[in-house]
N, C-alpha and C positions, 0 to 999 in steps of 0.2 A: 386091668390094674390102673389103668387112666382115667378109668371112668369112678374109681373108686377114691384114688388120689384126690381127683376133682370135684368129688363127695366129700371129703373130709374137709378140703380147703372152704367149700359152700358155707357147710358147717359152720366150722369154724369160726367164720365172718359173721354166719346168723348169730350163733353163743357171744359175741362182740357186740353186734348191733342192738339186741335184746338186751346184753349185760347191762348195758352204757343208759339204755332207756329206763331198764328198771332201777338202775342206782340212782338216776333224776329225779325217776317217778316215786318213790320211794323216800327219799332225802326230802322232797316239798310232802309225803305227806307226814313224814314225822314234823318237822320242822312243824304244819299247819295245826297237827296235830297236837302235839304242846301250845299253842296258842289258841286254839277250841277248847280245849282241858280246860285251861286256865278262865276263856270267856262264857262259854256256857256249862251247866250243871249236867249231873248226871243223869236228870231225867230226861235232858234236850236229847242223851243219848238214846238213854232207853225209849224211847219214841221214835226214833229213827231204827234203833234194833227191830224193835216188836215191825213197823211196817218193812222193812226189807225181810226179815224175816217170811213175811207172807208172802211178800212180791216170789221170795224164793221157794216156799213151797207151794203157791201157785203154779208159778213158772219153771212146776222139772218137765214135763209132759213139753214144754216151749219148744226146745230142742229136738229132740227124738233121735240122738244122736248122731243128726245129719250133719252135721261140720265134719266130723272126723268120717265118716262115713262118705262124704267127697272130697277129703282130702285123700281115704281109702282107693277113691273110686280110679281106674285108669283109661276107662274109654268113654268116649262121646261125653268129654267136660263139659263142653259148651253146652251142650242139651241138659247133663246133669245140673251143673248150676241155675241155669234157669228153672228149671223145675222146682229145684230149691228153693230158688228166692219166691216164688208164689206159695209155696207150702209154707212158707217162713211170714208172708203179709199176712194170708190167712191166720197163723196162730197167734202173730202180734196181736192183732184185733180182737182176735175171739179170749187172749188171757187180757188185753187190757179192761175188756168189758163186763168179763167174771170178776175181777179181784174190783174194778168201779163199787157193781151193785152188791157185793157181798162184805165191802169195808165196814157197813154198819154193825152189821151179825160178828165180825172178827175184833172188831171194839168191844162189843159187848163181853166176845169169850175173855178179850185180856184183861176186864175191867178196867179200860182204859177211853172212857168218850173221844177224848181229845185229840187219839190216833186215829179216829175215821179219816177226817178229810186228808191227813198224811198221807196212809194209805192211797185213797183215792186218788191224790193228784201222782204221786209214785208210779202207779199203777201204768202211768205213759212210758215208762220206760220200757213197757215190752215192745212197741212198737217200735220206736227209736231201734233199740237195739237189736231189733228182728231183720231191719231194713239193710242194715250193715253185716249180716253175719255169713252170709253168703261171698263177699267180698273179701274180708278176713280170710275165709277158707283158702280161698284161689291162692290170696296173696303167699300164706302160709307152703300151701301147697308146692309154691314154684319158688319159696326160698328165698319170698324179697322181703326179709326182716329189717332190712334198713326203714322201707318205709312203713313196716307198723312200727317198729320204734319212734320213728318220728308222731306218727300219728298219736300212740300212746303219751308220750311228753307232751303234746300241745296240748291233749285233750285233757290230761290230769291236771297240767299246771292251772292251765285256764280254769277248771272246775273249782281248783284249791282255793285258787286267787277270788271267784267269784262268792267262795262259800263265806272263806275269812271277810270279805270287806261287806260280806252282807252280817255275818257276826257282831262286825265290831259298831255295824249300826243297830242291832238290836232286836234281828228277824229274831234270833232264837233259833228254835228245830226248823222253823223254813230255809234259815241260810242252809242246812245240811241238804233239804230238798232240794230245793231246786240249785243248788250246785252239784248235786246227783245228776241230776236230768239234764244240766247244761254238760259235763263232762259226755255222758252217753250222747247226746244231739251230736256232739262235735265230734266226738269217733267216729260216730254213721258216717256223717259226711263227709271225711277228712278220708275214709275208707273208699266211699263211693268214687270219688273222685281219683284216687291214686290208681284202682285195680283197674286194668284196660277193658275188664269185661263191664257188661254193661246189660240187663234184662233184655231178651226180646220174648214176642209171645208164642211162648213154645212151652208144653207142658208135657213129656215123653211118658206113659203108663210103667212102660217094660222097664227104663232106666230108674223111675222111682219105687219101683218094686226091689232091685237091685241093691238100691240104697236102703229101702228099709230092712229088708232081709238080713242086712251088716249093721244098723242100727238099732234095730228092735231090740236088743241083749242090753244095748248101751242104756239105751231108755230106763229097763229097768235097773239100773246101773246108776243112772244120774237119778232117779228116785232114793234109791237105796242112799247114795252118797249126799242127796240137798237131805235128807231125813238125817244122817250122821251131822252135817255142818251145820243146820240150821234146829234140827230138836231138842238140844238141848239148851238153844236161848227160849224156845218154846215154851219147853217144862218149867225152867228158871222162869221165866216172863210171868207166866201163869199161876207158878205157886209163892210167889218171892215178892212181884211188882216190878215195875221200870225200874226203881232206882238202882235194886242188885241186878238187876239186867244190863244199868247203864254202867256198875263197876264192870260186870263179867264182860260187857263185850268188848272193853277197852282194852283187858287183861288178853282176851282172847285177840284180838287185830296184834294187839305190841308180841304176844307172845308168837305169834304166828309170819308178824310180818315178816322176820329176817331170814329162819327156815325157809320159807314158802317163798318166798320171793327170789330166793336161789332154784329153789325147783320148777319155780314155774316159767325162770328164764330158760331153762332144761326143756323144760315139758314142750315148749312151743316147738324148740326145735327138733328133740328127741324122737317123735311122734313120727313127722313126716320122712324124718329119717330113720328109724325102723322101718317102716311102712315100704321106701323103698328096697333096702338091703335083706328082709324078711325071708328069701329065699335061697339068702346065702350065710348058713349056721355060720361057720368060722366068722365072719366079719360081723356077724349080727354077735356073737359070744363077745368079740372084742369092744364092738360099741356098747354094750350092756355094762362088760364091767369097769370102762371108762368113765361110763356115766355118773354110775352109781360111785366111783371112787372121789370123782369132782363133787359130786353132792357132800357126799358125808365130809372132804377135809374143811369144809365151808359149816355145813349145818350141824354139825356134833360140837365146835366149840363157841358156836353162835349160844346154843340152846346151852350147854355149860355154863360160858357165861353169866348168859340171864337170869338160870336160876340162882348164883352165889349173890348175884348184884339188884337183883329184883327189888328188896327194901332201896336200895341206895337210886336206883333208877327211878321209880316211881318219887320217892319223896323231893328229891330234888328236879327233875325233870317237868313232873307231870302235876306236884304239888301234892299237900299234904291231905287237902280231903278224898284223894286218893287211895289213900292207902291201905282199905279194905282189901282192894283188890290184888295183894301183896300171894299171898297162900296161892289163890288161884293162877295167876299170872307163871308162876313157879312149874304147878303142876302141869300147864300146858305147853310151856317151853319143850317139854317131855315129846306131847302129842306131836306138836309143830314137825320136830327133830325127826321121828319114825316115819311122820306121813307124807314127810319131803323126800324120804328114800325110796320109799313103797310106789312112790311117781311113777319112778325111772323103771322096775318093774313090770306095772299096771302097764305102760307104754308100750315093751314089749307083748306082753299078752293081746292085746289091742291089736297090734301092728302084725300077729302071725293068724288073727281071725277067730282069737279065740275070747270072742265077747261074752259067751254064755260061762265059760268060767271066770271070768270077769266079774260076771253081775254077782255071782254066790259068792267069792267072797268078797263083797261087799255086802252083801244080804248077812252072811254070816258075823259081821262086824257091829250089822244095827243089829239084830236078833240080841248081843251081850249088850249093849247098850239099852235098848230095849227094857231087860230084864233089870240092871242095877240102875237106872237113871234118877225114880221115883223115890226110890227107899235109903237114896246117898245123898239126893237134895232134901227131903224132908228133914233128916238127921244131921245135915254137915253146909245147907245151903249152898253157896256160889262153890266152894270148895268141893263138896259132893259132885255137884255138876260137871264140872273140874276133872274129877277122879273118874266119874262115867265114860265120859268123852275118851278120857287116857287110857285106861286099863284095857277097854276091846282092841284099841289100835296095838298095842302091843302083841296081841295072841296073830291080828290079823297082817303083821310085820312078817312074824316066821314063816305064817303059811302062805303069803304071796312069795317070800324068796325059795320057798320049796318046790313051788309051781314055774318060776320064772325059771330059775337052776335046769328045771326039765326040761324046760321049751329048748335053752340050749344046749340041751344035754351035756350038763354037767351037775354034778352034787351040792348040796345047798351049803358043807363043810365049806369050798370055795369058796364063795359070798362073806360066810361068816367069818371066817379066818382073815378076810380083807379087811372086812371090818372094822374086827376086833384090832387088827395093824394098826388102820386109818386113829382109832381112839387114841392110842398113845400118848402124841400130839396131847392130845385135849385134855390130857388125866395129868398128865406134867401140868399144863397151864390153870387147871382146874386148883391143883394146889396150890402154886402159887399165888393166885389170885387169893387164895384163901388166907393165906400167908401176910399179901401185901393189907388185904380187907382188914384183918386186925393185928396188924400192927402198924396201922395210918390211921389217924381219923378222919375219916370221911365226910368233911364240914362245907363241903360247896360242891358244885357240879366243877368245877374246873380240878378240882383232888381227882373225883369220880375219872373226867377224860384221859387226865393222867392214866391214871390204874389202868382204863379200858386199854389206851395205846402202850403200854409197858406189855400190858397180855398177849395182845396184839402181835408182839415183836418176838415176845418169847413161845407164843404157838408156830408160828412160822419158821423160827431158829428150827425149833424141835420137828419140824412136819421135814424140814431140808434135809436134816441131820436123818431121821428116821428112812427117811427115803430122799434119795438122790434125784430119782428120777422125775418127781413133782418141776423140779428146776427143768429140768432137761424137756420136759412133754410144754413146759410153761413156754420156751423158748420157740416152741417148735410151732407150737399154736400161733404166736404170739407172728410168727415168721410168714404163716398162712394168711392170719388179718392184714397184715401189710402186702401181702403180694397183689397185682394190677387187676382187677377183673370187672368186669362192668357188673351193677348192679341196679342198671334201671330195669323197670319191669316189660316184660315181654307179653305180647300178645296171647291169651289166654287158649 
């Protein structure tokens, strides 16, 4: 029971220290990002899509699911991580030097000359990033979130700061580069330097067999999942151009940021904590529908929201040549909202070893995507795109909480019935908002913050009112982050 208390308070602090970092990280890059909107066009964007786009379908093979697969892992760390971080230089190298000599050929497919050398100087990011991901893992691993949080705020802000003042001199798509690249340098490092472990030369066969065997599912897993994130600015890229690529991926970062960025404060922690409690059904049922209940009172009226406010948010925020991207931005608020639940989930599945059902459905989610992507962009463009992306995550929402419901054995009614509670909240503030939207006029972004914070106060009213106990679990968390505990990091 102490050892599980003391798991909860761990928690607790990481969900804190991650929160704290992503709401920084997050706040400088809207902030940056209204001011890029505003100074470069949308082609600057779509050139920066089309090459990260590659970097990312390059770089799913990068991985091979070895991070989570040593944060998996429980014996001989020290042997395991080093073996890692050498399988991790070797891949940096080998994808930086593929996506180098192959930038010309991947120009050509997007009919875009101009993205080559993008591409190419990009292309150093697998290494950078290779160098530090070994590091990460540990730190995750042993639950010192304070210091990637830190790490992550230095390395965003600095990246933001570098890209905007290279901006507002006139690089264009370069400030977006190499403020990329300068962001990723300074996590490596900032990473290297905090985790006490540190390379030696040791390479164990038996231990990285170990890890592949728990990773090899992931692999095709994070294939399946960079083909769902990343193909359908592909298809768009290809049959559209940069420019509807540079509305769609705008639409897609705003519509994703708020969801995703609550879940993925989750996801960091949630992981390595399944991973431990994974042999104890009761406490693993309870963290599961914990999770997933913190999710949803957060990303159901985020993604509400957005969609009623979308005209009014683009046009005033982001400015009015914008505003193509209005329809799409809408339909993916949709996506965001399902795929930040489906996290919490996938996590458990993950965390009980069950990677191979993992990868199907995700396989079974590109397969529909697959199928409608071509014939809804052709007829409906960035919208079509849009509706691709949205419509499989939906089928593949049900049938992960059906498979998750198992693992704890309990019935997916359960889940759903939580759910559909948690919505409440959001269907009350949904109207209202609807309410205040026309019958104010909407004439400046300071009306707009208005309306957001009146929302604001009335989802909350109603999430308190619906349920008591939001107060009460808020209090209790809240009593955990403040209790004494050291949180330097320990010897690995």
């Amino acid at each position: 029971m102490d050892k599980i208390k003391s798991l909860k308070t761990t928690v607790a602090k990481s969900y804190f220290w991650v929160g704290i970092a992503h709401l920084i990280q997050k706040s400088a890059i809207v902030i940056s990002g209204i001011i890029l909107a505003r100074i470069l066009n949308p082609n600057d964007f779509g050139l920066i899509a089309i090459a990260t786009t590659i970097i990312a379908f390059v770089g799913i093979l990068g991985n091979l699911g070895i991070k989570d697969a040593l944060i998996f892992q429980r014996e001989k760390i020290k042997i395991a991580a080093d073996t890692v971080f050498y399988i991790n230089v070797i891949l940096g190298l080998l994808y930086t030097s593929l996506t180098f000599f192959l930038a010309p050929y991947l120009a050509d497919f997007f009919k875009s000359p101009e993205s080559k050398l993008v591409i190419q100087v990009l292309s150093f990011q697998f290494i950078l990033h290779y160098l530090g991901l070994t590091s990460l893992a540990l730190l995750q691993k042993k639950f010192k979130f304070f210091w990637i949080s830190v790490t992550t705020v230095v390395s965003s802000i600095s990246s933001i700061l570098i890209t905007v003042v290279l901006a507002l001199n006139n690089f264009h798509v370069w400030s977006l580069v190499i403020g990329n690249l300068s962001g990723v340098l300074i996590n490596t490092i900032l990473f290297f330097i905090l985790s006490p472990w540190k390379p030696s030369q040791t390479f164990d066969k038996k231990v990285f067999s170990q890890i592949f065997n728990y990773g090899k599912h992931l692999i095709k897993s994070d294939i399946f999942l960079t083909a769902i994130d990343q193909g359908d600015k592909f298809v768009l890229g290809r049959m559209k151009g940069s420019v509807d690529l540079g509305y769609y991926t705008l639409s897609y970062n705003l519509a994703n940021l708020p969801a995703l960025s609550i879940s993925a404060v989750v996801q960091q922690v949630s992981f390595p904590a399944f991973s431990k409690i994974r042999n104890d059904i009761k406490v693993l049922r309870s963290a599961y529908y914990k999770n997933i209940q913190f999710i949803a009172l957060l990303a159901i009226p985020i993604s509400v929201g957005m969609i009623i406010l979308a005209p009014e948010i683009t046009k005033y925020v982001f400015g009015e040549k914008w505003l193509p991207m209005i329809p799409a931005l809408q339909i993916i608020s949709v996506y965001g909202c399902l795929r930040s639940i489906t996290w919490v989930v996938h996590d458990v599945i993950k965390a009980v070893g069950k990677t191979k059902l993992f990868s199907r459905i995700i396989l079974f989610q590109l397969l529909l995507m697959a199928i409608i992507i071509y014939p809804l962009t052709k007829s409906y463009g960035m919208q079509g795109t849009a509706l691709a992306l949205t419509l499989p995550v939906i089928v593949q929402f049900f049938i992960s909480l059906y498979y998750g419901s198992k693992i704890i054995e309990e019935g997916i009614k359960k889940s759903l019935m939580l759910l559909i509670r948690i919505s409440f909240p959001s269907i009350i503030m949904g109207i209202s908002l609807t309410v205040l939207k026309y019958n104010m006029t909407i004439s400046s972004i300071y009306i707009l913050l208005v309306i957001i914070v009146v929302s604001i106060f009335i989802y909350f009213g109603c999430a308190v009112l619906f349920d008591k106990s939001i107060l009460l679990e808020s209090i209790d968390i809240f009593k955990k982050i403040t209790s004494r505990k050291n949180d330097q990091p320990k010897q690995v």
